[in-house]
N, C-alpha and C positions, 0 to 999 in steps of 0.2 A: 504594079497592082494586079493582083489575080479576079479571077474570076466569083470567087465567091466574096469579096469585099465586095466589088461590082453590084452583084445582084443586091447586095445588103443593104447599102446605101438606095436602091431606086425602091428598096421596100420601105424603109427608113421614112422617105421623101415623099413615097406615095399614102402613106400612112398618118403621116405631116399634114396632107393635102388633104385629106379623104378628115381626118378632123376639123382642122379650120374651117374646113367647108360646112361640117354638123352646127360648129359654133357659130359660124356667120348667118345660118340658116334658123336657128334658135333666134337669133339679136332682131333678125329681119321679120319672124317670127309674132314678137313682141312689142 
């Protein structure tokens, strides 16, 4: 695995994160 899949995926994942998080924070929200 090179380095740029690497970076891809923790962008991927943190992007993942950084949403669920908007949407749990809406649910809690409400």
């Amino acid at each position: 695995m090179n380095e740029q899949e690497e970076s891809l995926k923790e962008e991927v994942f943190a992007t993942l994160v950084f949403e669920s998080g908007k949407v749990y924070t809406q649910m809690a929200l409400h």
